[in-house]
Steps between C-alpha positions, in 0.01 A plus 500: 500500500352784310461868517104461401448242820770646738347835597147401440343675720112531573306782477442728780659261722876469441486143573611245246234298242507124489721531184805622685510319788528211230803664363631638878486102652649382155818742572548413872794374519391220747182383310516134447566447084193454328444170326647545139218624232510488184580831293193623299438661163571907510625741246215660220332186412434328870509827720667293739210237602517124394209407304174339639587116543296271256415215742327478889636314731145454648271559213181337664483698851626834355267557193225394792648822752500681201129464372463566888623848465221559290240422770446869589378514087193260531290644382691684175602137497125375483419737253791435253375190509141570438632728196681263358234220498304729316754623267589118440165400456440790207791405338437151491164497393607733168671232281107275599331804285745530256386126385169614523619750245666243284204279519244777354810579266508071395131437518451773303711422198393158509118577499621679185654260312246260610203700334636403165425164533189510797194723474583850673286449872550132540507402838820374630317189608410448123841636392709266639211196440576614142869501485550157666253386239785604232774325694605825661532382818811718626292800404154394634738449852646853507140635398312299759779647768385906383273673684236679353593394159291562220560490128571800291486716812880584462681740755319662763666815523279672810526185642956497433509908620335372806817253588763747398346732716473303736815330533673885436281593861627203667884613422434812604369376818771246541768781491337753701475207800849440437591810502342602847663141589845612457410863645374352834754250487802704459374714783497209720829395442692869527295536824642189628861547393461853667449319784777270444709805490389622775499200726874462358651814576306547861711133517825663416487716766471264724746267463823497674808536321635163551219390205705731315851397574442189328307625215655698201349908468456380120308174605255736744479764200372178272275347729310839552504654158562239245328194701237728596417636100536123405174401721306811361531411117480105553148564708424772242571268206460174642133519705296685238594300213533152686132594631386589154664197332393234777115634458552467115624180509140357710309762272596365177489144630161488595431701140681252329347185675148694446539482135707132464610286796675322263719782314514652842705158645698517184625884635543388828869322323578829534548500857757198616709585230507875548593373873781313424675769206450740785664317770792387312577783336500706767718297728796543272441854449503543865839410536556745227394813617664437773835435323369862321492706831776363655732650177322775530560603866848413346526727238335764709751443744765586216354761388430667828864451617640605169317862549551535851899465425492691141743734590742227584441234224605826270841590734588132475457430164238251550249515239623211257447280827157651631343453140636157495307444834204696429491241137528159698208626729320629201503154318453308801160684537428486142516164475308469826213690414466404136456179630237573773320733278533176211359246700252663688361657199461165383167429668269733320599315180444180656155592630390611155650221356324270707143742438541499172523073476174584748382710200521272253322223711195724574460577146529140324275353767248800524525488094368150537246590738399763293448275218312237708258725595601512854649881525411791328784729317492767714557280789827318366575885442440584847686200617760615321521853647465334874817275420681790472377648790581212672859436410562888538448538911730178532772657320440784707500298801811277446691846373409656844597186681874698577362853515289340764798325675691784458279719680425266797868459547566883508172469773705254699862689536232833611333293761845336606535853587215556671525213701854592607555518861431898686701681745378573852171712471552809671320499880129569511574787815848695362675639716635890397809679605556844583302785340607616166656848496626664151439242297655213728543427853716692703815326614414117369702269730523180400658227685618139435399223790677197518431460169602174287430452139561248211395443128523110556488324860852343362671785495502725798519873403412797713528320913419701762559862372442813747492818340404860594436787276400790703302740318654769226846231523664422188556156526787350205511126415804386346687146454561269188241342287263258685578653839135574520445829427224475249343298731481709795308761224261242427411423883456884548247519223342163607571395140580151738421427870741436742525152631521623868530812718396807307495783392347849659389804301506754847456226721202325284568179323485549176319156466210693663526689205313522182753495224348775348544696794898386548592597165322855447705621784809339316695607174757333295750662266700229338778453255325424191247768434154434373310768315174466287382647148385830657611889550801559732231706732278134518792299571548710817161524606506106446505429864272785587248575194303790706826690590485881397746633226631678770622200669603307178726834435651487844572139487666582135743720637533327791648206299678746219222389232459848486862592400461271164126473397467812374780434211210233339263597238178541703658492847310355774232390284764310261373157448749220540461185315495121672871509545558877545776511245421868465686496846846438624569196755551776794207708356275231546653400847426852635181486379403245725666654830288790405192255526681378814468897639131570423376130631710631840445146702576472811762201442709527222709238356801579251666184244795722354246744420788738370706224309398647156558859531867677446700604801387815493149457494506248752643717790180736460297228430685351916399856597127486381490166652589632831256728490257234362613240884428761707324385792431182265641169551713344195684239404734472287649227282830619381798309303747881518540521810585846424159633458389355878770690716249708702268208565410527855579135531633205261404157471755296368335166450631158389321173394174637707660669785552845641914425547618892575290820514550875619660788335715554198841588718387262739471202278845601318665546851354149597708361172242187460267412227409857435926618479515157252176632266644864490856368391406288277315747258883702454691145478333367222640755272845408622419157481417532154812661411763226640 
């Protein structure tokens, strides 16, 4: 377990967060084995959380609950919508008036050239009367198609400034309503991740930690952070510019079918095929990516364990073998990715391949049409500019086919979360012990009931336990690993229920109490310490934020912060970084007794809270900690059975049970389990030495 989750302790409570009581049921040494999971991705290029998956299990129901999250955003929603139809409907109209252009540009020259051969002013009527006459009849089509034609007129320049400026205002337009689209839109979304967020952590807190003894820290960490980011840039990415391309896809084919049904079912080619390059491209690069992410959790994985262990892979001379290693990973991701990247970079090709074979189709038949009489020029140009338009938002679509998946997926592992199963909701009525007096309550007694406990109903743990710990005792637990020790922490802090009996808090059951409640009157100083990216004087105060400097001083000296803090550069205010390497292992550790001393609960409970000082340190640091139990009720975990000698009572426990307790020289003179765990701890030496 790790320093940063084992003495992660909430603000102005001295209870412990959600995230440690992960790590604290994960190190009892009775918790069932979780299910095996598999390692994810860490070290500088995966920061330890496995990559979004590419697929959905349930792609259908879970895109649906997550459109659903956007209910609260109707009317954004509508809006975007609105926008967009406008925006769409500028856009599409421009390439209409730029053949309008071209026409006047066409009719133009051709007046022209016409006027040396017909009277300048001759009515088209008469014009094209007179070219058929001379066996012109492709001309006499195209000029019987013009409107407004008349010879020798040439360009109309007021009347071409008119389009441009035209067609430049609808642009304009078009951009500004997509603009506002994407600014409305994007508001939306964040607003409804925030909730996400939100609803997510609230979620966390709630859940009991057997959810998290069978779920990895990393695989929490990815569905809350990486999962979470995934949903925002897929709805970011995917709604606004599926929206956009699905309107410009009906926009353009009611344009195109305006101007020629039959160049406009010609396009529509475009569609079945784009279909089926999409589909089958995509289903191999599926398997792909995935291929890519699972050697990269792999390399990760490498890299992160060749860090962590840096120091050794130099003592033992194992470089040669760790770049070896780090290659084979390297390639097998190289040749992973190249491929996924290959293939599904394929389809864009593919689409304009199969637009431009649209292309050529449009302009051979509308070049006929054109000739027949049937089009005009700037139409075929027009047509033109709407098949591209029209191949364009199906690339887009069939590229965002696995962004879209992608995203939906990420959705589904969130609301697997969501939907995971809560602990006991604390009772409507509470019930409160005695008053609180200096910061906790005076003489806590808390007392086990007939109390029986297990992880799993197969095997029987805790059965029928009575305990009594009167208040300002010093209660020691000692026995080997998986006697249950851990777990009698964890029914103290209601991190788990007890199956039956209970467990009073002076003489209330703390099932009457709010958790809350419990653990403010209860602090935890444990082996590993846990300190944030903060001043020495803020990780004090982290259990008590409105404490004076007074009482942070007190509580430094209290815990012999004091005696080294003011050899660092800026003293208390020295800032420690997100590992405190600044400090030493015993530094750190006195730190958090310190925190310990100002948080003064009125239960205290000790995991070899002195383990990683010297010896010297740690027999003021047993002295400040009796100060600290006086007229407080602790508990103490201890492996040196040294350091518990003037425990008012021991517990010696074994697979569950309470097998000897009383006094040090009691327990010795008894010559049981206690006399066996005391020898055994000078044997081994000797043992080792035969």
């Amino acid at each position: 377990m790790t320093a940063e989750q084992r003495n992660d302790v909430e603000p102005e409570t001295g209870s412990i967060s959600a995230a440690t009581q992960t790590e604290i049921a994960a190190e009892a040494e009775t918790a069932p084995t979780p299910a095996v999971q598999p390692r994810r991705g860490g070290g500088p290029f995966g920061g330890g959380a496995q990559a979004p998956v590419q697929k959905a299990m349930n792609f259908g129901p879970s895109a649906k609950r997550l459109i659903g999250r956007l209910r609260p955003e109707a009317w954004p929603v509508i809006t975007v919508t609105v926008l967009a139809i406008i925006g769409v409907v500028f856009s599409v109209l421009g390439p209409k008036l730029l053949g309008e252009g071209t026409n006047i540009i066409f009719e133009g020259v051709v007046s022209s050239a016409l006027g040396q051969q017909i009277p300048d002013g001759t009515s088209q009527a008469e014009a094209v009367e007179m070219l058929r006459a001379a066996g012109q009849d492709d001309i006499a089509n195209m000029v019987s198609a013009m409107s407004g034609f008349s010879v020798g007129a040439g360009i109309d320049f007021a009347a071409l400034g008119t389009v441009l400026l035209g067609v430049l205002a609808l642009y304009l337009l078009a951009s500004l309503f997509m603009w506002l689209q994407g600014w409305v839109l994007n508001g939306a979304i964040q607003r409804t991740v925030y909730r996400l967020r939100e609803d997510v952590e609230e979620k966390v807190n709630r859940l009991p930690l057997k959810y998290f003894d069978g779920m990895q820290r990393g695989e929490v960490l990815s569905r809350v952070t990486n999962d979470m980011d995934n949903v925002s840039q897929s709805l970011q990415q995917t709604m606004s510019q599926m929206l956009t391309s699905l309107l410009t896809v009906v926009g353009v084919l009611v344009m195109m079918f305006t101007i020629s049904p039959l160049l406009a079912l010609v396009a529509l080619v475009t569609i079945p095929l784009s279909a089926v390059i999409t589909v089958v491209i995509a289903k191999r690069s599926q398997k792909m990516f995935a291929a890519q992410w699972k050697h990269t959790g792999a390399l990760n994985a490498r890299i992160e364990e060749t860090f962590t262990g840096h120091a050794l892979v130099k003592v033992f001379g194992r470089q040669k073998e760790v770049d070896e290693a780090f290659d084979e990973k390297n390639d097998e991701l190289y040749t992973a990715s190249f491929g996924a990247q290959f293939v599904s970079g394929i389809i864009m090709p593919a689409m304009m391949f199969v637009g431009n074979l649209v292309y050529v189709a449009i302009a051979v038949v509308g070049g006929l049409m054109v000739a027949g009489g049937t089009m005009r020029l700037g139409d075929v140009q027009a047509f033109i500019q709407y098949s591209r338009q029209f191949t364009q938002p199906l690339s887009q679509l069939g590229s965002m086919a696995n962004l879209l998946q992608s995203g939906v997926a990420s959705a589904e592992r969130i609301f697997e979360l969501l939907d995971a199963e809560e602990q006991d909701a604390d009772p409507q009525t509470p019930a409160s012990p005695a008053s609180v007096v200096d910061g906790g309550d005076a003489g806590a007694r808390l007392a086990f009931e007939d109390v029986s406990f297990s992880y799993s109903p197969e095997k029987p743990l805790i059965e029928h336990m009575n305990l009594v710990a009167e208040p300002g005792s010093t209660v020691a637990i000692v026995g080997p690993t998986g006697a249950g020790k851990t777990t009698l922490v964890n029914l103290i802090m209601r991190f788990y229920d007890v199956g039956s009996g209970r467990i009073t808090f002076n003489g209330v059951d703390i099932a009457d109490m709010t958790r809350d409640d419990l653990r403010s009157r209860t602090g935890m100083v444990l082996q590993d310490t846990w300190l944030f990216g903060g001043t020495i004087r803020e990780n004090i105060a982290y259990g008590r934020p409105d404490a004076t400097e007074e009482e942070i001083l007190a509580a430094a000296v209290a815990a012999y912060v004091d005696r080294f803090v003011h050899a660092l550069p800026d003293g208390y205010d020295t800032v420690l970084d997100d590992e405190a390497g600044n400090l030493s292992a015993g530094e750190k550790q006195l730190i958090t007794i310190a925190r310990a001393f100002l948080a003064r609960p009125s239960v205290l409970i000790l995991d070899e809270a002195t383990s990683s000082v010297d010896t010297r340190t740690e027999v003021l640091v047993q002295k400040a900690m009796a100060a600290l139990r006086a007229d407080r009720t602790s508990f103490v975990i201890a492996h040196r059975l040294s350091t518990i000698r003037d425990a008012d009572v021991i517990l010696v426990m074994e697979n569950g049970s309470i097998v000897e307790q009383g006094s040090h020289t009691d327990l010795l003179a008894a010559k049981g389990a206690y006399y066996r765990l005391y020898n055994a701890q000078f044997e081994a030496p000797v043992d080792e030495q035969v």
